[in-house]
DSSP file (Angstrom, degrees, kcal/mol; ACC not computed):
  #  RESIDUE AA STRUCTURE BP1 BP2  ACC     N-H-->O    O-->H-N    N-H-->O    O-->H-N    TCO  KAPPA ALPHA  PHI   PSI    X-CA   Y-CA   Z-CA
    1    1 A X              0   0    0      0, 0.0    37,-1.8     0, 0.0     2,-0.3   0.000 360.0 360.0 360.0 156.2   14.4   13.4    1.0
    2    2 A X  E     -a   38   0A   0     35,-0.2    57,-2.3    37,-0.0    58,-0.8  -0.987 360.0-172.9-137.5 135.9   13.5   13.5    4.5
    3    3 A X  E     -ab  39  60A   0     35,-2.3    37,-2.1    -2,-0.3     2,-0.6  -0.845  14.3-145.4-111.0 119.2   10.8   10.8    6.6
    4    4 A X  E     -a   40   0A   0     56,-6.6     2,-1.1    -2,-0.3    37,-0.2  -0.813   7.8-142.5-134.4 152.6    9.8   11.1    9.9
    5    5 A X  E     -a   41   0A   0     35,-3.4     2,-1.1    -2,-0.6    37,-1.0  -0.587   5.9-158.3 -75.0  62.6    9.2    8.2   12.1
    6    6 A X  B     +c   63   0A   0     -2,-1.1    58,-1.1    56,-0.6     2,-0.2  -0.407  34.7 143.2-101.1 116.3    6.5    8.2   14.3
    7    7 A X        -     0   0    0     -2,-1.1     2,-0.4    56,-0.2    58,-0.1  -0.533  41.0-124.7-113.9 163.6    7.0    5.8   17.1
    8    8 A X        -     0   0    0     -2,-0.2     2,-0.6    56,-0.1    35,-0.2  -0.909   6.2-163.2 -64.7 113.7    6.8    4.6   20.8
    9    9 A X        -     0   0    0     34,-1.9     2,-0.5    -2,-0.4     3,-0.1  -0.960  10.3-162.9 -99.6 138.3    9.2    3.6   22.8
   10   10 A X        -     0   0    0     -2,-0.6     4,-0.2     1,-0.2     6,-0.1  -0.937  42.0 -78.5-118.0 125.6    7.7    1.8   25.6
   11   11 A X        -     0   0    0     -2,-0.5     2,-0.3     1,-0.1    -1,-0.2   0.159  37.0-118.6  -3.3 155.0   10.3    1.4   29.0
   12   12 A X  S    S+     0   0    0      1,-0.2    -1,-0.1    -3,-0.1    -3,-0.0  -0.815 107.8  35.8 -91.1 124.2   13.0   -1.3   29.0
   13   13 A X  S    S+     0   0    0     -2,-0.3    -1,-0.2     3,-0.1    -2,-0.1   0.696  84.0 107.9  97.2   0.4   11.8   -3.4   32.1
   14   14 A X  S    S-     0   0    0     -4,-0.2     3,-0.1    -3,-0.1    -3,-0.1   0.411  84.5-125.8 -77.9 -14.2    8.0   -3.0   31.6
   15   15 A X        +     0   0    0      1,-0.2     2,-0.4     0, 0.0    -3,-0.1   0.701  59.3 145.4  30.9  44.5    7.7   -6.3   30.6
   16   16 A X        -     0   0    0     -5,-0.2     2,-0.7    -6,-0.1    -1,-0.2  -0.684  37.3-154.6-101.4 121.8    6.1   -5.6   27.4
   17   17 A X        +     0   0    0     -2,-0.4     2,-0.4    -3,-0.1     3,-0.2  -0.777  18.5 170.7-103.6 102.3    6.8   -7.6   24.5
   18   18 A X     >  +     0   0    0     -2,-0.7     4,-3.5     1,-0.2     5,-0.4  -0.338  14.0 156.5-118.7  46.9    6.2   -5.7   21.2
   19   19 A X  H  > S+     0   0    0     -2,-0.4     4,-0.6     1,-0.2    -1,-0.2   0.782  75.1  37.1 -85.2   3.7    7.7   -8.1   18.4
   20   20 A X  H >> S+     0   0    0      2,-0.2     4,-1.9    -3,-0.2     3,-1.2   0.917 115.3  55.5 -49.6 -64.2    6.1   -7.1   15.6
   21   21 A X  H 3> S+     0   0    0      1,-0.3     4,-2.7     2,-0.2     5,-0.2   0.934 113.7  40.5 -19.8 -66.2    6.1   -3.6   16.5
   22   22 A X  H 3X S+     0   0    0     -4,-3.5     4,-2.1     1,-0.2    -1,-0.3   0.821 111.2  57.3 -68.6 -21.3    9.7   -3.6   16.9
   23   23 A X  H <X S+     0   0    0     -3,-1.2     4,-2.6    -4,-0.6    -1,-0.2   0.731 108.8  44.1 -81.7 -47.8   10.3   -5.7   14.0
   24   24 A X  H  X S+     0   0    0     -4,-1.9     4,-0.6     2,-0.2    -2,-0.2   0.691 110.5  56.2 -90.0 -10.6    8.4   -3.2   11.4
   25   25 A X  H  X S+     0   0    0     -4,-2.7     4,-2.6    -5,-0.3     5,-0.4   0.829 106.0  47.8 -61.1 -57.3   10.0   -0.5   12.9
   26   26 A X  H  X S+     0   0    0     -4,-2.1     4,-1.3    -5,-0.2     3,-0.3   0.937 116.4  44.4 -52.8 -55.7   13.2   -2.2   12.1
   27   27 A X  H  X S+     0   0    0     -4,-2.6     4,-2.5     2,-0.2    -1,-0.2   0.733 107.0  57.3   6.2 -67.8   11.8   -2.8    8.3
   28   28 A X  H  X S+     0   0    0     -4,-0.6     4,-1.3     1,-0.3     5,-0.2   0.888 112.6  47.2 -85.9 -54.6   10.4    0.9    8.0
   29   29 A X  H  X S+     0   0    0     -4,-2.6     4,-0.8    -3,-0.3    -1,-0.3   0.629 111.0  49.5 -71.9 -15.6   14.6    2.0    8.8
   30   30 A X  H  X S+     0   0    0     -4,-1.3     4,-2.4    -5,-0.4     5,-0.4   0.872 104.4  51.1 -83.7 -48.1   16.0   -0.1    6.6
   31   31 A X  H >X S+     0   0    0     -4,-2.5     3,-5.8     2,-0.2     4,-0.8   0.787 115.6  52.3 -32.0 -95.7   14.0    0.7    3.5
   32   32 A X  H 3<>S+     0   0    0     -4,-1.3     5,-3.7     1,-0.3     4,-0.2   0.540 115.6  36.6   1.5 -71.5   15.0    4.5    4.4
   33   33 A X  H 3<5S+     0   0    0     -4,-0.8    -1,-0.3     3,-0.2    -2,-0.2   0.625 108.6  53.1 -52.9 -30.9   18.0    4.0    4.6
   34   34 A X  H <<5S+     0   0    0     -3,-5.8    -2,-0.2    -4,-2.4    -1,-0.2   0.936 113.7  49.9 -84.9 -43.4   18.9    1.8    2.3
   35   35 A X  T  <5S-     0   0    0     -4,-0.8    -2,-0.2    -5,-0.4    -1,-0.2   0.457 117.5-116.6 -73.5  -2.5   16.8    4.5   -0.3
   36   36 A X  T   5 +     0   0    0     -5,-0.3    -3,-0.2     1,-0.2     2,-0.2   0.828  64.8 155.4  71.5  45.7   19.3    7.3    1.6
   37   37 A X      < -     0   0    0     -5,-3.7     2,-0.9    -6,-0.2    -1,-0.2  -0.498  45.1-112.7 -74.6 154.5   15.9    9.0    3.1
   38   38 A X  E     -a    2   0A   0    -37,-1.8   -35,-2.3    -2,-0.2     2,-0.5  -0.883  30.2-156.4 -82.5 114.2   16.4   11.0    6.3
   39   39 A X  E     -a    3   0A   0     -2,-0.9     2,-0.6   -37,-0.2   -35,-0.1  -0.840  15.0-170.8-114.1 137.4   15.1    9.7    8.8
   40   40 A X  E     -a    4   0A   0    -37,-2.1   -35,-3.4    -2,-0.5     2,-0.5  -0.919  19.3-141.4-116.5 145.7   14.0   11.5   12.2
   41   41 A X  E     -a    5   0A   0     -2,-0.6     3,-0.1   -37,-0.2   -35,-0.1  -0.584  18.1-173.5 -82.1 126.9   12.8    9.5   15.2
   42   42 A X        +     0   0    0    -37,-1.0   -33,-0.2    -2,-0.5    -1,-0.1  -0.111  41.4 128.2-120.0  49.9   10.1   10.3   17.5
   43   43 A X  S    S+     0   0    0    -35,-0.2   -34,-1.9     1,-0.1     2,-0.3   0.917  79.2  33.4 -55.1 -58.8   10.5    7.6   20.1
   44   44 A X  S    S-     0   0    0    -36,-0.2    -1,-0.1    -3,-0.1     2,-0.1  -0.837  94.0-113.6-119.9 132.8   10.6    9.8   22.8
   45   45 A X        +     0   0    0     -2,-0.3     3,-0.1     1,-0.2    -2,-0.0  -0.596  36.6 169.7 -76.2 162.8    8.4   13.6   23.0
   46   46 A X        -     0   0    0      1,-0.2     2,-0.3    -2,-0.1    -1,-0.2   0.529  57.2 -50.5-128.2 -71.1   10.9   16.4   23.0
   47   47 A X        -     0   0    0      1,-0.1     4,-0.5     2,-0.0    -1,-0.2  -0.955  48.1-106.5-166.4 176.9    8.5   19.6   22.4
   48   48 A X  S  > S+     0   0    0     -2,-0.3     4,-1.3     2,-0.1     5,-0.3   0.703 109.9  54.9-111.9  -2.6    6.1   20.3   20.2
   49   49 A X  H  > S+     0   0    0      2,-0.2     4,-2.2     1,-0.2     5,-0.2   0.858 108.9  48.2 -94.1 -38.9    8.0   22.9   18.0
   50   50 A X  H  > S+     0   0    0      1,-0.2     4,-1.8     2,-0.2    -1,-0.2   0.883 106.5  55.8 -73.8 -14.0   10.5   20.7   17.4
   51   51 A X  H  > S+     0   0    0     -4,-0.5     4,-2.3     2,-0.2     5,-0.3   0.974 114.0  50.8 -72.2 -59.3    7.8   17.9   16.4
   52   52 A X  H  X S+     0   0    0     -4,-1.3     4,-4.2     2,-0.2     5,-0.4   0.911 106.8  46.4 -54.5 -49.4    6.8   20.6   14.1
   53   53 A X  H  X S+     0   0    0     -4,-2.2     4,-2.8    -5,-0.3    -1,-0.2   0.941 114.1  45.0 -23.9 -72.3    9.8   21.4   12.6
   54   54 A X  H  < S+     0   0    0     -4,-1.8     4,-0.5     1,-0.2    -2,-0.2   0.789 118.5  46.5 -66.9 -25.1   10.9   18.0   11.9
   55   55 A X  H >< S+     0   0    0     -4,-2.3     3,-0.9     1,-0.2    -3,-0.2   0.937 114.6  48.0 -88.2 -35.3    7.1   17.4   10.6
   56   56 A X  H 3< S+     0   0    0     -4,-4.2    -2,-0.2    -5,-0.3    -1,-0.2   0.952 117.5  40.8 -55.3 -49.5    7.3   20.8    8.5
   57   57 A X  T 3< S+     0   0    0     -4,-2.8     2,-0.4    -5,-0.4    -1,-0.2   0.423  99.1 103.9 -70.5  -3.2   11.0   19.7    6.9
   58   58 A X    <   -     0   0    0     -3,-0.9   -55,-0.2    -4,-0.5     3,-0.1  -0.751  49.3-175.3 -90.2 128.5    9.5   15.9    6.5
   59   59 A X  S    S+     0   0    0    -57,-2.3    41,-1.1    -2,-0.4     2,-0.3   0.523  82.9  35.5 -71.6 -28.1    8.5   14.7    2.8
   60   60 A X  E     -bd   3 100A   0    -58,-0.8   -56,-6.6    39,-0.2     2,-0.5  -0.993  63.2-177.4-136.7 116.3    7.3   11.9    4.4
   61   61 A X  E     + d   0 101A   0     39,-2.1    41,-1.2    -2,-0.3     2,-0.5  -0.694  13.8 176.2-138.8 101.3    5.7   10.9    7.7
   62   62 A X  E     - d   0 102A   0     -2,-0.5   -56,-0.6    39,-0.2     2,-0.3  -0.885   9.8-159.2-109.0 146.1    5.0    7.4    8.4
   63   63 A X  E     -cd   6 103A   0     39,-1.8    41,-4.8    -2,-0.5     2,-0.9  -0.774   9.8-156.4 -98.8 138.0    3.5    5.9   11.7
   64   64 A X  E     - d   0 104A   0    -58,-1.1     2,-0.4    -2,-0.3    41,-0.2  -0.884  27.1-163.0-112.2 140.2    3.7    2.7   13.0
   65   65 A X        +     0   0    0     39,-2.8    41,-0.4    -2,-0.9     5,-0.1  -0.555  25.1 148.7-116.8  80.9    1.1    2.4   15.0
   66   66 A X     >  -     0   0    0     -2,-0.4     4,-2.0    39,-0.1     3,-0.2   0.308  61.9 -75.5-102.2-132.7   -0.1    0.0   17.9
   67   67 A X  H >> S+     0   0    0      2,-0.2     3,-1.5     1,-0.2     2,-0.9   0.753 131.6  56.0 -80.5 -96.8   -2.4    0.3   21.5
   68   68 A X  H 34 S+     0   0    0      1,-0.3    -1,-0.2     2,-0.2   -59,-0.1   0.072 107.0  52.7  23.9 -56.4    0.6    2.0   23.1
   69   69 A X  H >4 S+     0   0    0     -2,-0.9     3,-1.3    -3,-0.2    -1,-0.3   0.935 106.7  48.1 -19.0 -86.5    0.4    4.6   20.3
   70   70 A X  H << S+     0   0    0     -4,-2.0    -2,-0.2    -3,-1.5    -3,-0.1   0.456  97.3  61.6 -88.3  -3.0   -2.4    5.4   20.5
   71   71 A X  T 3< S+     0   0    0     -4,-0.6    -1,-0.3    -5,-0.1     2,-0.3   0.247  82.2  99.4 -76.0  17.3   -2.8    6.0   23.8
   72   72 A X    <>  -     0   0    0     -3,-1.3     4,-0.9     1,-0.1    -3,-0.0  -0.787  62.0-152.0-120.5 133.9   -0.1    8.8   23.6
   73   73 A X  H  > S+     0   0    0     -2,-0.3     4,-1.4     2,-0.2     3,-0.2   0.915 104.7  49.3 -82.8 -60.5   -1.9   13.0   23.3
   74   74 A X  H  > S+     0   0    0      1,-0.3     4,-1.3     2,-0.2    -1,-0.1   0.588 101.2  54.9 -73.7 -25.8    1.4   13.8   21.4
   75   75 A X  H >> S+     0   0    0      2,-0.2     4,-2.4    -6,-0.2     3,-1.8   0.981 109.4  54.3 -65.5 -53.1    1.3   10.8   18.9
   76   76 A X  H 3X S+     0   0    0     -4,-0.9     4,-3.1     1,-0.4     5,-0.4   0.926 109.8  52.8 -57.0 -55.8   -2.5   12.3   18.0
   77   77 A X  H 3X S+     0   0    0     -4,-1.4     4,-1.6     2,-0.3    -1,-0.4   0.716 105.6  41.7 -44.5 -50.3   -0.9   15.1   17.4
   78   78 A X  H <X S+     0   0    0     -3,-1.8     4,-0.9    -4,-1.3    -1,-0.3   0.700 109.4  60.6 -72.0 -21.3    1.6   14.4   15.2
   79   79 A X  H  X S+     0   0    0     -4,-2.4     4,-1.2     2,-0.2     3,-0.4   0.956 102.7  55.2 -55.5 -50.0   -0.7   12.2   13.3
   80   80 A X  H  <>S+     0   0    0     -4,-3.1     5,-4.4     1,-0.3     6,-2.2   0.940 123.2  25.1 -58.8 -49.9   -3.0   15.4   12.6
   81   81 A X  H  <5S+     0   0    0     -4,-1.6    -1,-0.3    -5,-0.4     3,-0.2   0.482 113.1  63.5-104.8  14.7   -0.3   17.5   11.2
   82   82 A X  H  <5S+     0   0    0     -4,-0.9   -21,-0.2    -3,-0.4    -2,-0.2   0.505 112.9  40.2 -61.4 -36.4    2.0   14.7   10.0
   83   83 A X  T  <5S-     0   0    0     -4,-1.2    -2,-0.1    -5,-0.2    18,-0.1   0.326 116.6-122.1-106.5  21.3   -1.2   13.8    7.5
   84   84 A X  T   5S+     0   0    0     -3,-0.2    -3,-0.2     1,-0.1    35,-0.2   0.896  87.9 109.6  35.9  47.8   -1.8   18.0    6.9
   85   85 A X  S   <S+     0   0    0     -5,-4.4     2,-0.3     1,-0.1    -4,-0.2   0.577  77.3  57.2-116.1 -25.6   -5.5   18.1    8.2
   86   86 A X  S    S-     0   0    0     -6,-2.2     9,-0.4    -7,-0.1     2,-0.4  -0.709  87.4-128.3 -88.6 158.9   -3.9   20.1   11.4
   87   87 A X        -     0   0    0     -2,-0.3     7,-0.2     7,-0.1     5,-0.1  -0.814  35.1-102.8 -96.8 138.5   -2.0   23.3   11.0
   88   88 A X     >  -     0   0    0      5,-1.3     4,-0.8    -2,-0.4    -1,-0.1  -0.119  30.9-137.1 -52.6 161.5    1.6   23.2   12.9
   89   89 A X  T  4 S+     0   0    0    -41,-0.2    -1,-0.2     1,-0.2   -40,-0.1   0.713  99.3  56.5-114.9  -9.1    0.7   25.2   15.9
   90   90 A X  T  4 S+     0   0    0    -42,-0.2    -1,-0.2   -41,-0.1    -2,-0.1   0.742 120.2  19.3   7.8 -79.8    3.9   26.8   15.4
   91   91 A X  T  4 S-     0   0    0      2,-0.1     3,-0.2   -39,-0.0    -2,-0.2   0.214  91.9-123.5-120.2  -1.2    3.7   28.1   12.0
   92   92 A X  S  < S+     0   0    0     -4,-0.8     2,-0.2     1,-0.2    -3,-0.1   0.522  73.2 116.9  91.0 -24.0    0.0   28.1   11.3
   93   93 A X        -     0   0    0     -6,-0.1    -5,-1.3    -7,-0.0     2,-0.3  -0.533  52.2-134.0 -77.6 134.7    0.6   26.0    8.4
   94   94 A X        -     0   0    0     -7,-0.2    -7,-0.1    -2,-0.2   -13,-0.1  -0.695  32.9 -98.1-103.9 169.0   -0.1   22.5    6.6
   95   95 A X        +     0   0    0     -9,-0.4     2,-0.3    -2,-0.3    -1,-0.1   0.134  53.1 168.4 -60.9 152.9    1.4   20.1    5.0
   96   96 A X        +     0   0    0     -3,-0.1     2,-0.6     2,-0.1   -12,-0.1  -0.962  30.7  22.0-164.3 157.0    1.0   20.6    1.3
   97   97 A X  S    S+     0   0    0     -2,-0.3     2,-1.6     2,-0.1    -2,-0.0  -0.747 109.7   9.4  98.0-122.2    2.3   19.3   -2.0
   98   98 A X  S    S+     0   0    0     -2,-0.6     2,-0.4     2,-0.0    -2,-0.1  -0.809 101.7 118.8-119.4  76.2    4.2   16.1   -2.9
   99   99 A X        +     0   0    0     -2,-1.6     2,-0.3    -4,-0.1   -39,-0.2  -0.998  35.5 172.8-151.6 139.1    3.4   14.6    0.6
  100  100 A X  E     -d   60   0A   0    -41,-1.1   -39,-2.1    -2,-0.4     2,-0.4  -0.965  27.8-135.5-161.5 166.9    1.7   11.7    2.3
  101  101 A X  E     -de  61 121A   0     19,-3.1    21,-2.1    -2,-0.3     2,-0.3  -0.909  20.9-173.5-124.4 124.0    1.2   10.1    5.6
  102  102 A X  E     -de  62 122A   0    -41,-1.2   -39,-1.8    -2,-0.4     2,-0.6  -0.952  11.4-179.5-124.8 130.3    1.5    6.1    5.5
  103  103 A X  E     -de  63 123A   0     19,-2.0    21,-1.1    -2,-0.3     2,-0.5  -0.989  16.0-143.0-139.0 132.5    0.6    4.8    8.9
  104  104 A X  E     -de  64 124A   0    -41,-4.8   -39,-2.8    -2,-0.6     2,-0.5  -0.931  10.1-147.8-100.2 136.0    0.7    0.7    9.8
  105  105 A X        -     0   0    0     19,-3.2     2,-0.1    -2,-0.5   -39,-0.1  -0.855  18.1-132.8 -74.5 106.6   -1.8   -0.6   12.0
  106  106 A X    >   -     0   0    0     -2,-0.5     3,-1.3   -41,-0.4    18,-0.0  -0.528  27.7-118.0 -77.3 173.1   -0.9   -3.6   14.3
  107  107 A X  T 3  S+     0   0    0      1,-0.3    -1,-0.1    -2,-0.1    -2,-0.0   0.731 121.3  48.0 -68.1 -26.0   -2.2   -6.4   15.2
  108  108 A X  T 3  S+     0   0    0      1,-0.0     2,-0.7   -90,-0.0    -1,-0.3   0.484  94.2  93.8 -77.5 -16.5   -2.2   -4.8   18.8
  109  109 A X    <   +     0   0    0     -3,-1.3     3,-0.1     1,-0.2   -42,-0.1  -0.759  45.7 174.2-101.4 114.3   -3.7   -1.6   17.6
  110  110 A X        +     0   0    0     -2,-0.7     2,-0.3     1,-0.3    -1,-0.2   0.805  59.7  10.4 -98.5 -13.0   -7.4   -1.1   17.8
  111  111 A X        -     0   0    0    -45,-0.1     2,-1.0   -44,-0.1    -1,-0.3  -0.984  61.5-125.8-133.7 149.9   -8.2    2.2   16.9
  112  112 A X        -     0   0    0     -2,-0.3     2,-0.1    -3,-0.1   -46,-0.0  -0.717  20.1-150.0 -34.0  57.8   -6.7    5.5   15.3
  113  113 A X        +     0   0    0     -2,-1.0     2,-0.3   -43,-0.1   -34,-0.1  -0.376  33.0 136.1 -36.2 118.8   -7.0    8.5   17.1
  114  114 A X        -     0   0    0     -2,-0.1     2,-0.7   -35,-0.1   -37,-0.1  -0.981  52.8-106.4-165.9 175.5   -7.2   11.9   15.1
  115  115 A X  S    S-     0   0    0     -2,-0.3    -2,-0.0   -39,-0.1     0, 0.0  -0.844  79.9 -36.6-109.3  90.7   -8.8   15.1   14.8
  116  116 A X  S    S-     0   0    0     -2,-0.7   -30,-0.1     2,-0.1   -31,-0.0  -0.118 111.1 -14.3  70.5 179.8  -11.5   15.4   11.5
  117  117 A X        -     0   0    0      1,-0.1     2,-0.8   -32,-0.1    -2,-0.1  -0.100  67.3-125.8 -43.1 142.6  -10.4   13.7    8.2
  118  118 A X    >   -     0   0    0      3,-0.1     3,-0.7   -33,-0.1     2,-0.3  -0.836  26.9-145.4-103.3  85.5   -7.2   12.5    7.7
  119  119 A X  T 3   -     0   0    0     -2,-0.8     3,-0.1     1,-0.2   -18,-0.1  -0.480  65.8  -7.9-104.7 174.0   -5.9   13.8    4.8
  120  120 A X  T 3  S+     0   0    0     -2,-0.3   -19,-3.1     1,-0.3     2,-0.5   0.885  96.7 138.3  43.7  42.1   -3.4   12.1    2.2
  121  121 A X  E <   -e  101   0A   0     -3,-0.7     2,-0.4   -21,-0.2    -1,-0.3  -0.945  41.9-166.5-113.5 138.2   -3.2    9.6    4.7
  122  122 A X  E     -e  102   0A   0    -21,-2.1   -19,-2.0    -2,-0.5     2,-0.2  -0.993  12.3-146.8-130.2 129.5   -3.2    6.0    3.6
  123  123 A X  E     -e  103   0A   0     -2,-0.4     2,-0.4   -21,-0.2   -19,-0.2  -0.712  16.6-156.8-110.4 145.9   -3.9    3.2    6.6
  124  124 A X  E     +e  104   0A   0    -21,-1.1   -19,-3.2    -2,-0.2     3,-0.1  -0.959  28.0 171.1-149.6 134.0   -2.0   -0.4    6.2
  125  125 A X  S    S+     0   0    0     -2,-0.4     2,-0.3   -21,-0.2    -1,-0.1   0.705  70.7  65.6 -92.9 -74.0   -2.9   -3.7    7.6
  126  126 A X  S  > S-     0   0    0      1,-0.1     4,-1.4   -22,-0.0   -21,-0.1  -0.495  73.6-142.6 -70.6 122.9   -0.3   -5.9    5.6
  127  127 A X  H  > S+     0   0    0     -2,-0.3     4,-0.5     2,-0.2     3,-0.1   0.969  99.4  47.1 -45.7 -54.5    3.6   -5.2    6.4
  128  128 A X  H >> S+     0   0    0      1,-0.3     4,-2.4     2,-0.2     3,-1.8   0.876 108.9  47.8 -68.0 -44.0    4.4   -5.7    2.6
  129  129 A X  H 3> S+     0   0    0      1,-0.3     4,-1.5     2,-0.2    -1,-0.3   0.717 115.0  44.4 -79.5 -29.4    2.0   -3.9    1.3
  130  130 A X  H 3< S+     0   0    0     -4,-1.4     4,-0.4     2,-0.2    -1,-0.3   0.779 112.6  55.6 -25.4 -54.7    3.1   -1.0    3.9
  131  131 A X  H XX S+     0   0    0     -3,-1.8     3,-2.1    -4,-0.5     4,-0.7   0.989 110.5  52.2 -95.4 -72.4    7.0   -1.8    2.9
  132  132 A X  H >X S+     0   0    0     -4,-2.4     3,-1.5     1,-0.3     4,-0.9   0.622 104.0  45.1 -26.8 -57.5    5.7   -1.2   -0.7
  133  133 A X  H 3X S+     0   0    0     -4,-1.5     4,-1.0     1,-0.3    -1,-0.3   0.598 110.4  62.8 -95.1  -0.4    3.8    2.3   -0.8
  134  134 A X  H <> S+     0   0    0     -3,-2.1     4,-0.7    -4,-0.4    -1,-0.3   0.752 111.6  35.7 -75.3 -14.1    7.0    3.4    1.2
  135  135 A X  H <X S+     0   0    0     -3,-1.5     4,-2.1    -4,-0.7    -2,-0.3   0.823 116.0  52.8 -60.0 -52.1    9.1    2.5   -1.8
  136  136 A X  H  X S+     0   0    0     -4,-0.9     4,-2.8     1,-0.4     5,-0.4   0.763 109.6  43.5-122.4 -35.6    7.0    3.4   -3.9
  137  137 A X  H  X>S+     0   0    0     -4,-1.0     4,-3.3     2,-0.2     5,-0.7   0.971 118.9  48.5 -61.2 -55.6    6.4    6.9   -2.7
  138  138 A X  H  X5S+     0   0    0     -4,-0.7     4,-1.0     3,-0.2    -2,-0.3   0.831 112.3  46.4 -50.1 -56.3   10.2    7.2   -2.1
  139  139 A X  H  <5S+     0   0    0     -4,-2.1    -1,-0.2     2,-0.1    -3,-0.2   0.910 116.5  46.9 -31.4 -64.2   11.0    5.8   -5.8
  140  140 A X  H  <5S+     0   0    0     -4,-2.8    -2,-0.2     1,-0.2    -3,-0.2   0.971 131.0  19.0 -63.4 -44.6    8.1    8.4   -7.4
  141  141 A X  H  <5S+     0   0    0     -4,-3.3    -3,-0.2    -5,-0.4    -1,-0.2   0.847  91.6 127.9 -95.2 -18.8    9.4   12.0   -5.2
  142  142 A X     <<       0   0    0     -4,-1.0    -3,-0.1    -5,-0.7  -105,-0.0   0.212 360.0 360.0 -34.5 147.7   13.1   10.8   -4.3
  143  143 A X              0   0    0     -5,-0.0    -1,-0.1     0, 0.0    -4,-0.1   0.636 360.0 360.0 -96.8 360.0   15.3   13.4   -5.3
């Protein structure tokens, strides 16, 4: 099974203090790991075909998401076809099957960005309850 992670990194030296953020990020890669998911990172953009790729080969795409986030063109982006309501602009396609998009909201994040309905997306408040339906998704489709 394969995840991908869609994150911010915000500069070292900004003087930006994200500990939750960084904290549920840490969380979201231990679960993963520990369940022997794959995980790919999206800290930093790279391209958009390789953001499709990895979101076309991903089983899983959860975001954590705060203001930072969601100020980011490229995040929106992977949110739209991370959750299949955009087609990879690649391959033309969308996500389909035995898929979902889990995205956490922080406490720092006040709104979402995305493009029409978001679907097979489910939006999280609560860390645990987050921590959960990523197990629990992982447990039901794991191979």
């Amino acid at each position: 099974m394969k995840a991908y992670l869609s994150e911010l990194m915000v500069t070292a030296g900004t003087g930006v203090a994200r500990p939750q953020y960084d904290a549920v990020i840490d969380k979201v890669l231990t679960i993963l790991r520990t369940l022997s998911v794959d995980v790919v990172r999206s800290e930093v953009f790279t391209s958009y075909p390789e953001i499709d790729r990895h979101i076309g080969e991903s089983d899983l795409f959860v975001a954590v998401v705060d203001d930072f986030w969601t100020s980011s063109t490229w995040k929106a982006y992977e949110l739209s076809c991370g959750s299949g309501t955009a087609p990879l602009s690649t391959t033309g396609t969308k996500k389909k099957g035995n898929y979902a998009a889990l995205v956490f909201l922080c406490r720092r994040a006040k709104k979402v960005p995305f493009f029409g309905n978001l679907r097979n997306t489910r939006f999280f408040r609560t860390e645990n309850t987050f921590f959960r339906a990523i197990l629990s998704f992982v447990n039901f489709h794991g191979e």
